[in-house]
DOPATOR-533352 format. One record per residue: x, y, z of N, C-alpha, C in turn; residue in one letter; residue number from 1. Coordinates in nm, 2 decimals, m for minus. Atoms other than C-alpha are relative to their C-alpha. Example, Ala and Ser with C-alpha at 12.3 -4.5 7.8 and 13.67 -1.06 7.14 Angstrom:
<pts>
((0.09,m0.12,0.00),(1.23,m0.45,0.78),(0.09,0.12,0.00),'A',1)
((m0.09,m0.11,0.00),(1.37,m0.11,0.71),(m0.08,0.11,0.08),'S',2)
</pts>
This chain:
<pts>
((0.08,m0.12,0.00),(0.00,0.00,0.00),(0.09,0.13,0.00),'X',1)
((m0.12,m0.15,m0.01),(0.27,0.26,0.08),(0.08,0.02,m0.07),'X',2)
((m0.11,m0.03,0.15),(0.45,0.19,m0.26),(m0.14,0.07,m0.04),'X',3)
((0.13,m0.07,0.04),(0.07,0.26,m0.41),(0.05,0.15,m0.02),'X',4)
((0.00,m0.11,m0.03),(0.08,0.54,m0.26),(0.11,0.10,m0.05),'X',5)
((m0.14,m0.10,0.07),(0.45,0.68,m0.33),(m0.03,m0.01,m0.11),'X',6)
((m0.03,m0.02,0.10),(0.42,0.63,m0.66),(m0.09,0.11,m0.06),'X',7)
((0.15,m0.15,m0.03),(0.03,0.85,m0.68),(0.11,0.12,0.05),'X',8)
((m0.03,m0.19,0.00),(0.21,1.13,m0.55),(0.11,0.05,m0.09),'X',9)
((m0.11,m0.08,0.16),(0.55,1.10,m0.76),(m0.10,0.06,m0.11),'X',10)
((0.06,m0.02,0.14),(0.30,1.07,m1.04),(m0.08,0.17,0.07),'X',11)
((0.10,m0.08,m0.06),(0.04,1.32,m0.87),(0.14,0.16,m0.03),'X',12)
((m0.11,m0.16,m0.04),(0.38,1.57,m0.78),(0.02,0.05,m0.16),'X',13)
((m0.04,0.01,0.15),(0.55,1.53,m1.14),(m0.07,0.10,m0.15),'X',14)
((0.07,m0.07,0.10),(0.27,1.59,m1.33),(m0.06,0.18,m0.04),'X',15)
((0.04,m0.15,0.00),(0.14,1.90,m1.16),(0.11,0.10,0.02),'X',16)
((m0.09,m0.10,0.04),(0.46,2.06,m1.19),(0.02,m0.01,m0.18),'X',17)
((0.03,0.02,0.12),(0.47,1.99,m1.53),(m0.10,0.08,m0.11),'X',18)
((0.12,m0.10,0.06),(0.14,2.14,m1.57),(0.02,0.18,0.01),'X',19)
((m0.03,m0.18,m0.04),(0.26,2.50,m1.43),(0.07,0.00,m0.05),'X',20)
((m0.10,m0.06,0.09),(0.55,2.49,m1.66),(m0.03,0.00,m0.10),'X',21)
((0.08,0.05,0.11),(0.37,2.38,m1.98),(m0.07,0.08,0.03),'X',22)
((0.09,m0.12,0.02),(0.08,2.64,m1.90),(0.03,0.08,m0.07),'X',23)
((0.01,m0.12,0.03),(0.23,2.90,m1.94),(0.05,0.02,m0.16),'X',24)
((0.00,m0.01,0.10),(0.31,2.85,m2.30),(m0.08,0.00,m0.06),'X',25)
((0.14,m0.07,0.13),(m0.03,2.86,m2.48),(0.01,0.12,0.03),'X',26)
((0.05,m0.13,m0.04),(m0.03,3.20,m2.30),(0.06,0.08,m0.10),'X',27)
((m0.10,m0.11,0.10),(0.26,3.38,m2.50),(m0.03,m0.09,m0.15),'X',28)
((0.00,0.04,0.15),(0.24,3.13,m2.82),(m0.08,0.04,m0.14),'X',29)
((0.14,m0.04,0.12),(0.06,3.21,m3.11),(m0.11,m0.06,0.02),'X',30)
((0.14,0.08,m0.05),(m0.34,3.13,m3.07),(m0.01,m0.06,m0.14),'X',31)
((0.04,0.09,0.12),(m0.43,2.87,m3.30),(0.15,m0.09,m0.03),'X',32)
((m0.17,0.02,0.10),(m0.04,2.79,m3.41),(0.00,m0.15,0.07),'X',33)
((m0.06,0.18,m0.07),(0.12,2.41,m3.36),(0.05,0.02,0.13),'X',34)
((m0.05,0.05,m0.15),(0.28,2.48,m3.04),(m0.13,0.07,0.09),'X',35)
((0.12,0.02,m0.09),(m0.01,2.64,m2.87),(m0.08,m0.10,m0.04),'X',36)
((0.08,0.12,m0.02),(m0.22,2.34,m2.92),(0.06,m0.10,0.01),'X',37)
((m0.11,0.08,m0.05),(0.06,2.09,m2.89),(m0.03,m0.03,0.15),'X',38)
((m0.05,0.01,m0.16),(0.16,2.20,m2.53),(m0.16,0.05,0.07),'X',39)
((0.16,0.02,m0.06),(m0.21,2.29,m2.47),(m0.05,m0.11,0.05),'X',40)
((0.07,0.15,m0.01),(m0.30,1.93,m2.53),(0.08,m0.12,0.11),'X',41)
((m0.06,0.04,m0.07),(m0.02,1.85,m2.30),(m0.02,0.01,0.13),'X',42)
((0.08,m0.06,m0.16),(m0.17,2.09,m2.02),(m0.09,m0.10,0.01),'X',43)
((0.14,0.05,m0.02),(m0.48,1.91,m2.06),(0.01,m0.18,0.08),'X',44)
((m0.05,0.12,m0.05),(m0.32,1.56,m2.01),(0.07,m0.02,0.10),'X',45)
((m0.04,m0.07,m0.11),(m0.14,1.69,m1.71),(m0.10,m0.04,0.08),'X',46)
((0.05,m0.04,m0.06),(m0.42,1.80,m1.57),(m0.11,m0.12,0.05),'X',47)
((0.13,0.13,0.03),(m0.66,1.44,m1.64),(0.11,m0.09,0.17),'X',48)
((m0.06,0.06,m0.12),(m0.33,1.28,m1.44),(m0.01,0.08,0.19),'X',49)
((0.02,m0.05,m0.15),(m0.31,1.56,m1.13),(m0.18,m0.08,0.06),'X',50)
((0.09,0.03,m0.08),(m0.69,1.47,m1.08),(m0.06,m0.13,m0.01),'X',51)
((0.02,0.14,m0.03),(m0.69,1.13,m1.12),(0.08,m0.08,0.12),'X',52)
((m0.10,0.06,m0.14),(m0.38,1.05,m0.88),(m0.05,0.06,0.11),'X',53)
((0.02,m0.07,m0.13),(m0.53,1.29,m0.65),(m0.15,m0.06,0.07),'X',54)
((0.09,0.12,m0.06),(m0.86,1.09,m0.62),(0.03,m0.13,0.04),'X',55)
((m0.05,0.06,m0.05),(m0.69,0.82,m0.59),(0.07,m0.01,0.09),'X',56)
((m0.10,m0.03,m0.16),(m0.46,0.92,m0.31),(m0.15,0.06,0.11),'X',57)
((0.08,m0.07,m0.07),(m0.79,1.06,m0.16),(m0.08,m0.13,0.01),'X',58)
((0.10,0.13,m0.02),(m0.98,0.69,m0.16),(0.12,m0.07,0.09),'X',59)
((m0.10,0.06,m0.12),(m0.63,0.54,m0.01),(m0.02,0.06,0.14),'X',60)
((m0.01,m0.06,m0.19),(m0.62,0.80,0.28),(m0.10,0.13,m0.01),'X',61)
((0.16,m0.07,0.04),(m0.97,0.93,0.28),(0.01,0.13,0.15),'X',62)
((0.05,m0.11,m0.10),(m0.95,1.12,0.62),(0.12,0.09,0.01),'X',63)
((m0.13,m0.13,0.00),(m0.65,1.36,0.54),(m0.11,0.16,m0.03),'X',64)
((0.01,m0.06,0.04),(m0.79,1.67,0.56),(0.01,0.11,m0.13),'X',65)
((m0.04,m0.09,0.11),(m0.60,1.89,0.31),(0.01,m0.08,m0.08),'X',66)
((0.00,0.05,0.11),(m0.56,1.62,0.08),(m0.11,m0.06,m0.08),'X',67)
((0.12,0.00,0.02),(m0.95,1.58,0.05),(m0.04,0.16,m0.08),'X',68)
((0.00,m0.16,0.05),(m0.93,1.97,0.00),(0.04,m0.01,m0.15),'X',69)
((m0.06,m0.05,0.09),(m0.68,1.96,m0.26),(m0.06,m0.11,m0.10),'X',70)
((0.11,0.12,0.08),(m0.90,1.65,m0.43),(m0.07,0.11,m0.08),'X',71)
((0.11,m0.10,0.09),(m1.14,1.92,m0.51),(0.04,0.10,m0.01),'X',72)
((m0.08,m0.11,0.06),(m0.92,2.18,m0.59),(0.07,m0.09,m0.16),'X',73)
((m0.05,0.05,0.12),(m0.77,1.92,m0.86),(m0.13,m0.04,m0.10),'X',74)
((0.13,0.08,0.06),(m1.14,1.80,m0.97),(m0.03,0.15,m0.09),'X',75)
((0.06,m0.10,0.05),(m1.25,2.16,m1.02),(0.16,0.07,m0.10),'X',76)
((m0.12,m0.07,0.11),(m0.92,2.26,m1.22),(0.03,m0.11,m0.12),'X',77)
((0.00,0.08,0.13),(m0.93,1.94,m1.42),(m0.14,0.04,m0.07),'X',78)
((0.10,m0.01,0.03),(m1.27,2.03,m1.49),(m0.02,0.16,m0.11),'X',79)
((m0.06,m0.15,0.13),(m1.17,2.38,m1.64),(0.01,m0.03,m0.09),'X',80)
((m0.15,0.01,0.10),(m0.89,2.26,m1.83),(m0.08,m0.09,m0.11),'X',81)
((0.02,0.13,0.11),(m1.08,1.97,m2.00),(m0.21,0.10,m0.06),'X',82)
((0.12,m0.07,0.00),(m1.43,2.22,m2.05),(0.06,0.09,m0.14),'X',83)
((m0.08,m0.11,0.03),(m1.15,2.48,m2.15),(0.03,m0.06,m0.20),'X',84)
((m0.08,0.06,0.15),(m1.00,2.24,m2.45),(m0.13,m0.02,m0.09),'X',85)
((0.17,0.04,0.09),(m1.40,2.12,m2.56),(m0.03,0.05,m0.06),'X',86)
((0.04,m0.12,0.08),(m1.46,2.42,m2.62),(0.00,0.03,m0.13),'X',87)
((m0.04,m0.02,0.11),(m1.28,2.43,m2.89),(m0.03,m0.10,m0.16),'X',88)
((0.04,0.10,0.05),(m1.41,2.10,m3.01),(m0.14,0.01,m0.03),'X',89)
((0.18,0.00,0.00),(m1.80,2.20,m3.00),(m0.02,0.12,m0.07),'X',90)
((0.04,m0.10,0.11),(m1.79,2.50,m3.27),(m0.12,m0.03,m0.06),'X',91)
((0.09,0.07,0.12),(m2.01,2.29,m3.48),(m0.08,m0.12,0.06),'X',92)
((0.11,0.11,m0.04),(m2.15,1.98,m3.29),(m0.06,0.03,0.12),'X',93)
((0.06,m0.06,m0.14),(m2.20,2.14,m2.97),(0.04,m0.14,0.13),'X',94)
((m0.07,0.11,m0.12),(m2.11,1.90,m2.64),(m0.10,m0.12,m0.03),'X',95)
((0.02,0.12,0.01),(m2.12,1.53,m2.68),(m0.07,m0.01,0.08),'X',96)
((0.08,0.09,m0.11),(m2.29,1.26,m2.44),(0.10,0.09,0.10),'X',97)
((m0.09,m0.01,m0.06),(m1.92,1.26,m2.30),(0.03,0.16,0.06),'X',98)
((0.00,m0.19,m0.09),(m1.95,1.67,m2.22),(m0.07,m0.04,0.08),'X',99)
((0.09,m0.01,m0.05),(m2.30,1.60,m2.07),(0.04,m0.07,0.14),'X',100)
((m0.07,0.08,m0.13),(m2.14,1.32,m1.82),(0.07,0.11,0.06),'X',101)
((m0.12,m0.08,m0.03),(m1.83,1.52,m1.75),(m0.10,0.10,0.08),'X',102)
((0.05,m0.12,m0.08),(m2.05,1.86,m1.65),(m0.09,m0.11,0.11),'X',103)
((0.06,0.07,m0.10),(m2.32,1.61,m1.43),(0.07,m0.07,0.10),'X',104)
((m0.09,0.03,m0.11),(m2.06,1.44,m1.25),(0.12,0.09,0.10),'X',105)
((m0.09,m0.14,m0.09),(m1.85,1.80,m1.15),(m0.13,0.07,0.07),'X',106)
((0.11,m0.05,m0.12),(m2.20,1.91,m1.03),(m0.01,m0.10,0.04),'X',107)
((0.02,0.10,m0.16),(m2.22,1.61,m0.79),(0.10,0.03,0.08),'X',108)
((m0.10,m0.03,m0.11),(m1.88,1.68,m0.67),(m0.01,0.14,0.05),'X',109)
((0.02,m0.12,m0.06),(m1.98,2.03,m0.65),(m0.05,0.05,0.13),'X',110)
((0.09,0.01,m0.16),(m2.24,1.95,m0.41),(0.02,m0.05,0.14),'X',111)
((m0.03,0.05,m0.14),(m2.06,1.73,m0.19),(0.10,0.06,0.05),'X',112)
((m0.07,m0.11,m0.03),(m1.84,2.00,m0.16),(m0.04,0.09,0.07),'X',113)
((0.07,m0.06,m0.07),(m2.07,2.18,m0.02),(m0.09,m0.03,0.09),'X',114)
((0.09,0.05,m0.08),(m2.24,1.96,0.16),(0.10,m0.04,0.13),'X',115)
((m0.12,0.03,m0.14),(m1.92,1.88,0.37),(0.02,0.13,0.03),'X',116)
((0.03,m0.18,m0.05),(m1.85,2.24,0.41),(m0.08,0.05,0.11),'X',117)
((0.11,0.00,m0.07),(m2.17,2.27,0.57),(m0.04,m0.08,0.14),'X',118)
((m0.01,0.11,m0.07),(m2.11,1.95,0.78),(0.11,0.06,0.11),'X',119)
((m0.10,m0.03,m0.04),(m1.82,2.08,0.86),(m0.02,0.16,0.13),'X',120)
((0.07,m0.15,m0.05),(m2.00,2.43,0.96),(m0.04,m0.05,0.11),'X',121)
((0.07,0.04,m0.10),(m2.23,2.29,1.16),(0.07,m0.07,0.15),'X',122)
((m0.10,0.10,m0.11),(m1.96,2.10,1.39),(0.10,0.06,0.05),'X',123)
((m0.14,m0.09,m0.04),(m1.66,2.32,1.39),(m0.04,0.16,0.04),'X',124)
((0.05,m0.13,m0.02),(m1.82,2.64,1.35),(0.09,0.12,m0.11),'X',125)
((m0.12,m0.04,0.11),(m1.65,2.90,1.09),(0.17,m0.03,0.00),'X',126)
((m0.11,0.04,0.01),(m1.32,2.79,1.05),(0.11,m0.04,m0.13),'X',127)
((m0.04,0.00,0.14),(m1.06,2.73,0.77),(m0.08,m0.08,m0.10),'X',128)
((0.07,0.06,0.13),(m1.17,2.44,0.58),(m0.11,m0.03,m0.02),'X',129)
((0.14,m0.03,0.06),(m1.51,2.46,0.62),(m0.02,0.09,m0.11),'X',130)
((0.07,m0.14,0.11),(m1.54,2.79,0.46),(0.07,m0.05,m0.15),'X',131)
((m0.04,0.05,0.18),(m1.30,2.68,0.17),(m0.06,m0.14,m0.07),'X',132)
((0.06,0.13,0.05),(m1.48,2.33,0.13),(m0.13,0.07,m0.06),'X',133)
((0.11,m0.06,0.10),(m1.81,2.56,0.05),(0.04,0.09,m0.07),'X',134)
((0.01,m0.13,0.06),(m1.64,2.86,m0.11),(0.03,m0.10,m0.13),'X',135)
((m0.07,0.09,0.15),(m1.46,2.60,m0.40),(m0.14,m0.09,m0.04),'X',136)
((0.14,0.07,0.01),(m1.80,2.42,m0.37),(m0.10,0.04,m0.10),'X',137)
((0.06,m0.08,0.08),(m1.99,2.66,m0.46),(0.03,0.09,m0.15),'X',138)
((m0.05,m0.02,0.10),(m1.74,2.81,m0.70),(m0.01,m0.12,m0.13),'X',139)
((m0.04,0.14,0.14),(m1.71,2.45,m0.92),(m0.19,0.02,m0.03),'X',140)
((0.10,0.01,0.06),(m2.09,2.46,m0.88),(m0.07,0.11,m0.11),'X',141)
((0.01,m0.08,0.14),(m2.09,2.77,m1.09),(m0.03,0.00,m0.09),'X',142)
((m0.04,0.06,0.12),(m1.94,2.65,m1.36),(m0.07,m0.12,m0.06),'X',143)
((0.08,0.11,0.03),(m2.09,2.34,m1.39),(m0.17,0.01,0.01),'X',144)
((0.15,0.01,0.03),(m2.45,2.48,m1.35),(m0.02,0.07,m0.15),'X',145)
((0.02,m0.06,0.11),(m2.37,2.72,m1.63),(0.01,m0.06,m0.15),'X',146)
((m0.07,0.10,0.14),(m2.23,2.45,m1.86),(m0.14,m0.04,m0.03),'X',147)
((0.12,0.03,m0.01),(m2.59,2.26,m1.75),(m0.10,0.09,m0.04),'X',148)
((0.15,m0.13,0.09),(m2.81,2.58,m1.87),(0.08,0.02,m0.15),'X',149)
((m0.02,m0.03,0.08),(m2.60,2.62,m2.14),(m0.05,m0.10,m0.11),'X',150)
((0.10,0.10,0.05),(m2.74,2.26,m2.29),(m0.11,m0.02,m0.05),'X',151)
((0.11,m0.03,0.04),(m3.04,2.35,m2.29),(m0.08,0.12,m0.08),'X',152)
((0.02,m0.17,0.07),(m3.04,2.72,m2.53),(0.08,m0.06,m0.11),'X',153)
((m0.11,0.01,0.15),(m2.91,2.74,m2.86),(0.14,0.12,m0.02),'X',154)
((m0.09,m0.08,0.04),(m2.57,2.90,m2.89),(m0.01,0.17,m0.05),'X',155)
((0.06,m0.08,0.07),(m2.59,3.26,m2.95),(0.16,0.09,0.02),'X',156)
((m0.14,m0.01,m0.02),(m2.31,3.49,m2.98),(0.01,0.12,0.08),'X',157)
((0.03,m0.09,m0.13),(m2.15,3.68,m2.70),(0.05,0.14,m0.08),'X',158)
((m0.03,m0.13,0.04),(m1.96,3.95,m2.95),(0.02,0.03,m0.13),'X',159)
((m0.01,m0.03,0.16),(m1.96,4.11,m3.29),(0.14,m0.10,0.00),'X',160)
((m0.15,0.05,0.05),(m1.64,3.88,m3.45),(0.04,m0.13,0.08),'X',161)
((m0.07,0.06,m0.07),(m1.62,3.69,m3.20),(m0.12,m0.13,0.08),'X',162)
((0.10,0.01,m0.06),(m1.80,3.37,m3.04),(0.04,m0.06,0.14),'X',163)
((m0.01,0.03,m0.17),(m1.85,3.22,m2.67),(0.07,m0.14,0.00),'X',164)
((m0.08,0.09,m0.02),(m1.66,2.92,m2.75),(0.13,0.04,0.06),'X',165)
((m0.12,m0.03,0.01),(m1.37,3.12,m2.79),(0.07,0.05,0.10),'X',166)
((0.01,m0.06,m0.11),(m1.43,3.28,m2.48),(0.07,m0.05,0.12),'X',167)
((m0.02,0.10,m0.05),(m1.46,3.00,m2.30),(0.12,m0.10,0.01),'X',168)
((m0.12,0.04,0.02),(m1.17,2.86,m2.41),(0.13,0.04,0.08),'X',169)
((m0.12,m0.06,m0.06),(m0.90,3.10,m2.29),(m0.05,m0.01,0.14),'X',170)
((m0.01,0.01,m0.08),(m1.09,3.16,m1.98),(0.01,m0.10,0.14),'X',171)
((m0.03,0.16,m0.12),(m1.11,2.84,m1.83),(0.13,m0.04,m0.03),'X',172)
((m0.11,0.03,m0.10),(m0.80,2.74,m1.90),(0.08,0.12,0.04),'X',173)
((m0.04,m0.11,m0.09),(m0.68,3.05,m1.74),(m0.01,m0.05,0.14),'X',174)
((0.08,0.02,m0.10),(m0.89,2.96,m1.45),(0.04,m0.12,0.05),'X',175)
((m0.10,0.12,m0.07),(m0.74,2.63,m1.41),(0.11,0.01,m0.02),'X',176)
((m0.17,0.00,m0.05),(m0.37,2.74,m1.43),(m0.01,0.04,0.14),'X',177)
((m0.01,m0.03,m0.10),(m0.46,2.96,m1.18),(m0.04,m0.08,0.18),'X',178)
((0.04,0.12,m0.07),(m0.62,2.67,m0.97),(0.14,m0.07,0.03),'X',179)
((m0.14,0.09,0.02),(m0.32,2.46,m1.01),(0.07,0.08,0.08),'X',180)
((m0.09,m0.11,m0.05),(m0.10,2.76,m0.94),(m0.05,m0.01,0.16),'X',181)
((0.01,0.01,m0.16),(m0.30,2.79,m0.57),(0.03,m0.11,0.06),'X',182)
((m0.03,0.10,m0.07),(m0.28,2.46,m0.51),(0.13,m0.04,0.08),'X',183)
((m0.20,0.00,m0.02),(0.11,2.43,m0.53),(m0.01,0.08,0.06),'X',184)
((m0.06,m0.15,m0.04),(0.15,2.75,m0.42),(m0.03,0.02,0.20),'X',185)
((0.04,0.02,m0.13),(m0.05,2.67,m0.07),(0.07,m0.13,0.02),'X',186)
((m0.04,0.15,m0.05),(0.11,2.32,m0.03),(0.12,0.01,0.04),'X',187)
((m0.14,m0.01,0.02),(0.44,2.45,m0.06),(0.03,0.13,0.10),'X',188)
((m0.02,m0.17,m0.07),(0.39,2.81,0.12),(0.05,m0.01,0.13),'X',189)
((m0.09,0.04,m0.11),(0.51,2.65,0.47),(0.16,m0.02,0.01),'X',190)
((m0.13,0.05,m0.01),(0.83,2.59,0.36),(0.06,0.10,m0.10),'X',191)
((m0.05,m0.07,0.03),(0.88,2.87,0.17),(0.01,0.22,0.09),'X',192)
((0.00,m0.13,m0.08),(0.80,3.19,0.41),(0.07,m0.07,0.15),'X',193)
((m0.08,m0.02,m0.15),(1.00,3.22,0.78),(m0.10,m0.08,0.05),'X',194)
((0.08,0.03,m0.10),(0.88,3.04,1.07),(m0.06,0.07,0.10),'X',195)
((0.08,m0.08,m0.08),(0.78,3.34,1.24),(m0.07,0.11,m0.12),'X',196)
((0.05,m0.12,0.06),(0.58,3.51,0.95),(m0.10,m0.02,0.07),'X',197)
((0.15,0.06,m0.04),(0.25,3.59,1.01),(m0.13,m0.07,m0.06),'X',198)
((0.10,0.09,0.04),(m0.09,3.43,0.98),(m0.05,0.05,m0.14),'X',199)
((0.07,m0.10,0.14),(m0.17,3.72,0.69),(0.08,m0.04,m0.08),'X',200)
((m0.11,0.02,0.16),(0.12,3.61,0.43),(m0.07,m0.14,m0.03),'X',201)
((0.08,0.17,0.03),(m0.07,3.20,0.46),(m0.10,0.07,m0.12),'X',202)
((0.11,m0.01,0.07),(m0.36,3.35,0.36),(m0.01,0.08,m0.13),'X',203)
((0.00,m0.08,0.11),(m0.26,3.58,0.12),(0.05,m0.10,m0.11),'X',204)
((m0.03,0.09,0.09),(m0.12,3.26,m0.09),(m0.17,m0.04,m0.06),'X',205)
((0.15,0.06,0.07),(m0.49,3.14,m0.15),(m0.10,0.11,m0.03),'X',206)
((0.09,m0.13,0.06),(m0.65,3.50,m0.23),(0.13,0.06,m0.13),'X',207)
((m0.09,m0.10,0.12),(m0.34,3.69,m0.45),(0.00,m0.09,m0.14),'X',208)
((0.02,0.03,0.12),(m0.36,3.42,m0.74),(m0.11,0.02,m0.06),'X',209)
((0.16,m0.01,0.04),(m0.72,3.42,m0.80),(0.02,0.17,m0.04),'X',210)
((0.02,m0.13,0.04),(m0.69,3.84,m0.76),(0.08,0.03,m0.16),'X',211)
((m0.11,m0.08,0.13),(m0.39,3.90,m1.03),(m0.07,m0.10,m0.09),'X',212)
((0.06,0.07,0.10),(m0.54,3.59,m1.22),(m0.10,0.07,m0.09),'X',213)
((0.10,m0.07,0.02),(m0.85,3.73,m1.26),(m0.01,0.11,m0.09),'X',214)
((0.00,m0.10,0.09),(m0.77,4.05,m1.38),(0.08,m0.03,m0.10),'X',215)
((m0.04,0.02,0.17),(m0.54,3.91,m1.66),(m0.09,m0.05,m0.08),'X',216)
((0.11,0.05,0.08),(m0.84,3.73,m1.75),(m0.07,0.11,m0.08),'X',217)
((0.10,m0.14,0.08),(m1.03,4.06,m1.76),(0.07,0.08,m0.14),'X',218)
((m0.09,m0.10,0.04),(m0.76,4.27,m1.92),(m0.03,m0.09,m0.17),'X',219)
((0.02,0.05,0.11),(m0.78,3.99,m2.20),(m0.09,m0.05,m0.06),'X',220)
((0.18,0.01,0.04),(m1.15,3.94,m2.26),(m0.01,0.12,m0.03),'X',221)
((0.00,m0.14,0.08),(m1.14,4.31,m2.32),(0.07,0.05,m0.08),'X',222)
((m0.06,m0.01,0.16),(m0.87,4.31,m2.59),(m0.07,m0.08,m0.06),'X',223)
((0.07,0.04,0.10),(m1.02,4.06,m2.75),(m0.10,0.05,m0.06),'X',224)
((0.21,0.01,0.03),(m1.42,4.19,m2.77),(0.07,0.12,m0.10),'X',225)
((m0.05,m0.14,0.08),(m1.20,4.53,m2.91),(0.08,m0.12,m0.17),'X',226)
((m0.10,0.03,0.13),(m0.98,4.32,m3.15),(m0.10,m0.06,m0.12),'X',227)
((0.08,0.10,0.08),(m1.22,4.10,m3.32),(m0.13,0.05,m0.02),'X',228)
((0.12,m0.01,0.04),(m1.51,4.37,m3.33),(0.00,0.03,m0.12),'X',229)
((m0.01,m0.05,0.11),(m1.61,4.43,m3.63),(0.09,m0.12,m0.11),'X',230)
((m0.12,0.08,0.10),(m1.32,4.15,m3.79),(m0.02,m0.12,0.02),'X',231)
((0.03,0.20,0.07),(m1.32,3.81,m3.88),(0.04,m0.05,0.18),'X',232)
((0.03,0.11,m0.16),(m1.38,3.57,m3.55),(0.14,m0.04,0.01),'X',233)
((m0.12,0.05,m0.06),(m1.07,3.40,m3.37),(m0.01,m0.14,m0.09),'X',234)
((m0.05,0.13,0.09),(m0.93,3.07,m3.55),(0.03,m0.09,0.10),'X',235)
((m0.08,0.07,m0.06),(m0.81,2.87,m3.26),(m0.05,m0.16,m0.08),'X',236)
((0.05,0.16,0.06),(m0.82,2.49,m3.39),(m0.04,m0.10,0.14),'X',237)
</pts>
């Protein structure tokens, strides 16, 4: 069992460093070009491994705390990343069966995410990982209810030049680097600040990616809607 296990987290460690180094290349590469989709498709494959060894390391040793956490910090960033890539796949046929699974099974985890949260509420009383078991909870269920209404409407477009696949595309996987990025980033943030910092630099590891993320998201959702008004749609393949 405790080879099992070492080897889930080599694999689990490995990959998701892998995945933060590999991200960041569709970002600067050409959109559409052979190496943004290449090392895209490599993110994506990454990302299937981090949250497959991480449920699996989460069924071996089910009562770890943080590594239950970080289960659904990997579910909801594989869940991006593989939404993120679809995206680009459903121009024309729109989401398979295999979409419709995929979104129905990240709203179930969404909920038990929230439903332990809440469990957790009730018993502990505000506390760390309550609040972050419903805040990511409710965040994944977001996503996954919007995917679910989106199923049911016909495609429409969000900007002159431009359509909501495309959108969709950049932003989620944005959204799951930045996912990724917290995860590591909190796992590792003990061993990287003093032993007498304070309690405010922890915390600021699980709020400052989301903030700076975020707004690069914005900053590039609003070149784009400018670049493409008026002009021929985005090409990504």
């Amino acid at each position: 069992m405790k080879t099992v296990i070492l080897s889930l987290l080599i694999l689990h460690i490995a990959t998701g460093i892998t995945a933060l180094l590999v991200g960041l290349i569709p970002m600067i590469a050409k959109k559409g070009g052979r190496l943004h989709n290449r090392v895209g498709l490599i993110y994506v494959y990454c990302m299937i491994a981090v949250a497959v060894s991480a449920l699996l390391l989460c069924v071996l040793q089910p009562f770890k705390m943080m590594r239950l956490f970080l289960t659904g910090i990997a579910v909801f960033s594989f869940y991006l990343s593989m939404t993120g890539w679809r995206a680009t796949k459903q121009k024309k046929s729109g989401p398979t069966l295999a979409d419709k699974g995929l979104t129905f099974i990240t709203l179930l985890v969404s909920l038990a995410m929230i439903g332990f949260g809440v469990y957790l509420l009730a018993l502990h009383g505000p506390s760390f990982f309550p609040i972050l078991f419903t805040f990511f909870g409710l965040l994944t269920l977001t996503f996954a209810g919007r995917d679910v209404q989106s199923m049911t409407r016909p495609t429409e477009k969000m900007h002159r030049g431009a359509e909501p696949w495309f959108f969709q595309h950049f932003t989620r996987m944005g959204g799951s680097y930045i996912a990724t990025f917290t995860a590591a980033l909190v796992t590792n943030v003990s061993r990287l600040l003093p032993a007498n910092a304070p309690e405010w630099m922890a915390t600021v590891s699980w709020i400052a990616p989301s903030l700076v993320g975020g707004m690069l998201i914005g900053f590039t959702v609003r070149y784009y809607k400018l670049k493409f008004s008026g002009s021929k749609r985005p090409g990504i393949a």
